[in-house]
C-alpha positions as CSV (number, residue, x, y, z in Angstrom):
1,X,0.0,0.0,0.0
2,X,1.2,3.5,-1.2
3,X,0.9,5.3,2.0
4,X,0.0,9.3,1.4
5,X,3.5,10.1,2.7
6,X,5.5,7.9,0.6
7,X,3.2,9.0,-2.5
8,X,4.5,12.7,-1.7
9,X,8.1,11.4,-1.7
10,X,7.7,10.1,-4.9
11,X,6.2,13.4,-6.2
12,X,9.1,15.7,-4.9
13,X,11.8,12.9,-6.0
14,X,10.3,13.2,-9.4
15,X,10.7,17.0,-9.4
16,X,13.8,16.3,-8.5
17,X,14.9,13.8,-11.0
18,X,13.7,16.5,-13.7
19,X,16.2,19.3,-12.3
20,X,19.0,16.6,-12.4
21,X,18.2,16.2,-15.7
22,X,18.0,19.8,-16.8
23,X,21.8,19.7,-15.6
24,X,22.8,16.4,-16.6
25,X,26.0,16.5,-19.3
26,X,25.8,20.2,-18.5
27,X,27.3,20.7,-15.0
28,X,30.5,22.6,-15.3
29,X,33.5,22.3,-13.8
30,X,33.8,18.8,-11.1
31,X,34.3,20.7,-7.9
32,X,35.0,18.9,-4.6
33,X,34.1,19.3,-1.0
34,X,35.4,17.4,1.9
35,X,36.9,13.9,1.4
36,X,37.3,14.7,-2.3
37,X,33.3,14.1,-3.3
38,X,32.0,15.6,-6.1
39,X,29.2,18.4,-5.7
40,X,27.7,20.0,-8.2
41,X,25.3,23.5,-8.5
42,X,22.5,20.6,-9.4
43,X,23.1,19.0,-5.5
44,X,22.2,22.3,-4.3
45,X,19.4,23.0,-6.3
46,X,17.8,19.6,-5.7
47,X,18.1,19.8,-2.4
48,X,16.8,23.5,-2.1
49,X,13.6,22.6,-3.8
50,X,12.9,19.8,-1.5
51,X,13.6,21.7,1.6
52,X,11.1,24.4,0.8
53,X,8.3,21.1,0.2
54,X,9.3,19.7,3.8
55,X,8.7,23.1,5.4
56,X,5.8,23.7,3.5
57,X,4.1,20.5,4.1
58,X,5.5,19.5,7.4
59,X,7.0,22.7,9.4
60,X,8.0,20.8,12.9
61,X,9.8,18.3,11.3
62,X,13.5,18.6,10.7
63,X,16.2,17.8,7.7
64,X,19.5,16.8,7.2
65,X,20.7,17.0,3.9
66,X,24.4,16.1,2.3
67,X,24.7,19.6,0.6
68,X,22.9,22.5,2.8
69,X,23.5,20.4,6.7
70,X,21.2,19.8,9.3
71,X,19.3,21.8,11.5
72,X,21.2,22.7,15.2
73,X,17.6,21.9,17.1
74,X,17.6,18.7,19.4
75,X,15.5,16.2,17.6
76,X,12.8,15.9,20.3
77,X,11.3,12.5,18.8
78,X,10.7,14.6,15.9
79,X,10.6,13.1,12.3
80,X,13.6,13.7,10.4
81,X,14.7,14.0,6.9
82,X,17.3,12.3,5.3
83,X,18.3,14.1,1.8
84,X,21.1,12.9,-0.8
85,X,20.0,15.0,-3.7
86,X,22.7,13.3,-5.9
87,X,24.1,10.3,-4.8
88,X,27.0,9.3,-7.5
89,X,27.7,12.8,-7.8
90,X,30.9,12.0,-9.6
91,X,29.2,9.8,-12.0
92,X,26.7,12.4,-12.9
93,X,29.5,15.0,-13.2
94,X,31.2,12.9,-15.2
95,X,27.6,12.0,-17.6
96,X,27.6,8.4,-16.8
97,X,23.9,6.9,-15.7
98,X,24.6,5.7,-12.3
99,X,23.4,8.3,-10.3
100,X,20.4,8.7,-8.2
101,X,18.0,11.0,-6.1
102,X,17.6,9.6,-2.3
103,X,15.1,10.9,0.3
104,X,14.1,8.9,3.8
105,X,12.2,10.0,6.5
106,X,13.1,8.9,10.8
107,X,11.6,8.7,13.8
108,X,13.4,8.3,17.0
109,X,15.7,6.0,14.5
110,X,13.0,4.0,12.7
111,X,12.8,4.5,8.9
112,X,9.3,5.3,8.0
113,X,9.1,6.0,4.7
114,X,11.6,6.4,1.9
115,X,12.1,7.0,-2.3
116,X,15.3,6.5,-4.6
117,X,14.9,8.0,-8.6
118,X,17.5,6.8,-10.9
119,X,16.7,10.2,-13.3
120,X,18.6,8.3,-16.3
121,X,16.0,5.2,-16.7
122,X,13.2,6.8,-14.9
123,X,12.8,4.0,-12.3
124,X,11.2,5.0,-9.2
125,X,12.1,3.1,-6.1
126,X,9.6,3.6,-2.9
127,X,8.5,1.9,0.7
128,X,6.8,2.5,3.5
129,X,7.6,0.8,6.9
130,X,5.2,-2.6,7.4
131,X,3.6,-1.6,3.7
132,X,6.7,-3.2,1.8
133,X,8.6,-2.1,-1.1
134,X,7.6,-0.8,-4.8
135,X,9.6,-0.3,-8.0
136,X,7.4,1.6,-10.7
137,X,4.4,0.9,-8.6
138,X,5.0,-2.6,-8.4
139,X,5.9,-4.7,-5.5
140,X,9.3,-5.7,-5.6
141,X,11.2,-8.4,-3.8
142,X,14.9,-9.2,-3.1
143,X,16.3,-12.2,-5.7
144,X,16.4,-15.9,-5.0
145,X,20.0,-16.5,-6.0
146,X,22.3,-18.9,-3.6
147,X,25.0,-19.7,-3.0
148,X,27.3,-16.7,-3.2
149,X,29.2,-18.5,-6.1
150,X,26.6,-18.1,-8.7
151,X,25.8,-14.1,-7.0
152,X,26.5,-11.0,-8.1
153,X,27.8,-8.8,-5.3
154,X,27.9,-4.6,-5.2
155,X,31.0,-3.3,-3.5
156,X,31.2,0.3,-1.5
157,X,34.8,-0.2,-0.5
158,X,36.7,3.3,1.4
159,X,40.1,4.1,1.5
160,X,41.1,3.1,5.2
161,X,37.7,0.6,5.6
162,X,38.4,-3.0,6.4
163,X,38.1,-4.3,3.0
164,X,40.9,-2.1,1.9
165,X,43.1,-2.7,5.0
166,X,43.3,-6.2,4.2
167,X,43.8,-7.4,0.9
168,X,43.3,-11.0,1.5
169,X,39.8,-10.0,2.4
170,X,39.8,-8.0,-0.2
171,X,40.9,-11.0,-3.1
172,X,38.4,-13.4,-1.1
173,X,35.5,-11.5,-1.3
174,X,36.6,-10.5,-5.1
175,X,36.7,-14.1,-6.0
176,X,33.7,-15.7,-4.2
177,X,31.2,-14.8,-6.1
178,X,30.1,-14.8,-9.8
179,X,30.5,-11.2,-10.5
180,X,31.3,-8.4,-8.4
181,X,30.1,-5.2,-9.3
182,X,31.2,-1.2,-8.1
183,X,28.6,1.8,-9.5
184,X,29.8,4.5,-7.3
185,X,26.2,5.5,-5.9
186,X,25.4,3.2,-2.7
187,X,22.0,4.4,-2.9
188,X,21.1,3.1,-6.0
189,X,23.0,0.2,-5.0
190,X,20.8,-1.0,-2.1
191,X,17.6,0.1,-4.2
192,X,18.9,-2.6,-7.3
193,X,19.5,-4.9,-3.8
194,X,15.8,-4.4,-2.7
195,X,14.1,-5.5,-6.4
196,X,16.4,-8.4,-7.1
197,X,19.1,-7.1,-9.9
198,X,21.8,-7.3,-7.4
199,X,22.3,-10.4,-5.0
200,X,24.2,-8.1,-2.1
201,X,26.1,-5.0,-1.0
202,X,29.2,-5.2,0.9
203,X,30.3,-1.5,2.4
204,X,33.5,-0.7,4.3
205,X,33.9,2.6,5.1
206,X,36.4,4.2,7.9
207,X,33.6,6.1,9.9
208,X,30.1,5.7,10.3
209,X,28.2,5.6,6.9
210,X,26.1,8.5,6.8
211,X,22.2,8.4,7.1
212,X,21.8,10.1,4.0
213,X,23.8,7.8,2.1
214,X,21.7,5.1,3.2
215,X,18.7,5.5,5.1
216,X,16.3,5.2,2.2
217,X,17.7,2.0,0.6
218,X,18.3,0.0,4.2
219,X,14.2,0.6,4.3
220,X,13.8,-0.9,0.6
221,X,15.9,-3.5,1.4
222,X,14.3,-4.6,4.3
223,X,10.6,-4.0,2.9
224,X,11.2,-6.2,0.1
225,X,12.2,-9.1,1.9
226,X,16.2,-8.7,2.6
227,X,18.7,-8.4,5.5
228,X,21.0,-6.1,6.9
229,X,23.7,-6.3,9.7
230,X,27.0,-5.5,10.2
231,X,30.2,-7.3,9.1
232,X,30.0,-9.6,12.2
233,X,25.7,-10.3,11.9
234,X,24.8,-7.5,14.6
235,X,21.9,-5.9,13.5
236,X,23.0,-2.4,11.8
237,X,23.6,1.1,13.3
238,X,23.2,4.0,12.3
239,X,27.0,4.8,13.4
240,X,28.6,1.5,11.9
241,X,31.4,2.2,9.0
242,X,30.2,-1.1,7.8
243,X,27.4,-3.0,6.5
244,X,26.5,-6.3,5.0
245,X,22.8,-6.4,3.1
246,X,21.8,-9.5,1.2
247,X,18.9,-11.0,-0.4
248,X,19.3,-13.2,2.7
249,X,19.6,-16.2,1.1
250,X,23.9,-15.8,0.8
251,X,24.2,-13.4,4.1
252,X,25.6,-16.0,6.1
253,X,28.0,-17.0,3.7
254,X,29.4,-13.4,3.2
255,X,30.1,-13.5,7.3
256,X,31.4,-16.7,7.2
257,X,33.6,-15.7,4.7
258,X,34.8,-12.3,6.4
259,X,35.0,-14.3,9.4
260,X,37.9,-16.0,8.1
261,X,40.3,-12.9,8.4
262,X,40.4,-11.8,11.9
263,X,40.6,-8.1,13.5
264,X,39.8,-6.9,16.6
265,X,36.6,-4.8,16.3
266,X,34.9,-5.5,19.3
């Protein structure tokens, strides 16, 4: 079921998907912020125009967004908004496809409702919490594939994140499945994830993976049927630098696998 906040998610994303547009192959100059990522004038503008609908339609709540920050009021066990305008900025700087729009919105750490647009094909990914998970308008559900040899596996690998720190990891995780797979936009990563074109994502990141990032496709994932944890099969948090999602059929061999190469993270 389309719940009336998720339907006005997918209605802002849209806009937004039609201003990436508007700039796509047209951006400029790549500029870079902190840790070297990409940000364009289209970020900002994208990000604007959905600020101004959140405050429009829902004054008390508050945002965080990757390009204009957050707001300096305690949360309060008010709702908040999670905004990527552009995640894959460097892709769509660079006109390649794999880029997407990425919205979520919390509650006291619950992910209620949330929509990923990848502006080049049009798709629209969008769930609700309990309601599950809807590509196009159509229920969607994580793939069947097992074991992890015949999977193919998305990889968000960091400089400094475990993966990278040790390359025996790094060659074992390369080599266990069928294919592995590296887009650059770990948004539209988990939403691919969450309707079955990709088997699982594997991210390693030196701090915590922020909300933004990731919020909306955790919720996908989870709607249509898959799992998420941390390296060693905790349950995720929101201040992990790592993270393990799966159809759930392979999960367990991914941590079985990772559990072969010890480190002290305890």
């Amino acid at each position: 079921m389309v719940s009336n906040l998720e339907q006005e998610m997918i209605d802002w994303s849209l806009e937004g998907a039609d201003l990436a547009r508007s700039y796509y192959r047209n951006t400029g100059e790549v500029a870079f912020k902190h840790g070297r990522e990409a940000v364009t004038e289209a970020d900002r503008a994208i990000e604007t125009l959905w600020r101004r609908h959140i405050a429009a339609r829902y004054p008390d709540d508050l945002v965080v967004g990757e390009e204009l920050g957050s707001h300096s009021e305690e949360v309060d066990g008010r709702r908040v908004w999670q905004l990527d305008p552009i995640d894959g900025t460097l892709n769509f700087a660079l006109g390649l496809p794999g880029y997407c729009t990425s919205m979520a919105v919390l509650c006291e750490g619950e992910i209620l409702a949330a929509c990923i647009v990848q502006p080049a094909t049009g798709d629209v990914f969008a769930a609700t919490l309990h309601e599950g998970a809807r590509l196009n308008g159509q229920t969607m559900s994580v793939s069947s594939r097992a074991p992890l040899s015949e999977a193919l596996v998305s990889t968000q690998f960091k400089k400094g994140g475990r993966m990278v720190r040790d390359p025996a990891l790094l060659q074992a995780m390369a080599l266990a499945p069928l294919k592995c797979r590296r887009t650059g936009a770990i948004a539209l990563e988990l939403a691919w994830v969450a309707c079955g074109g990709h088997d699982a994502l594997i991210g390693s990141f030196v701090n915590a993976i922020h909300l933004w990032d990731v919020a909306a496709g955790l919720l996908l994932v989870q709607e249509a049927g898959g799992k998420v944890t941390d390296h060693l099969g905790r349950p995720y948090g929101h201040e992990d630098p790592d993270l393990v999602v799966s159809n759930g059929h392979i999960h367990q061999e991914i941590l079985d696998l990772m559990g072969r190469f010890t480190e002290d993270e305890s």
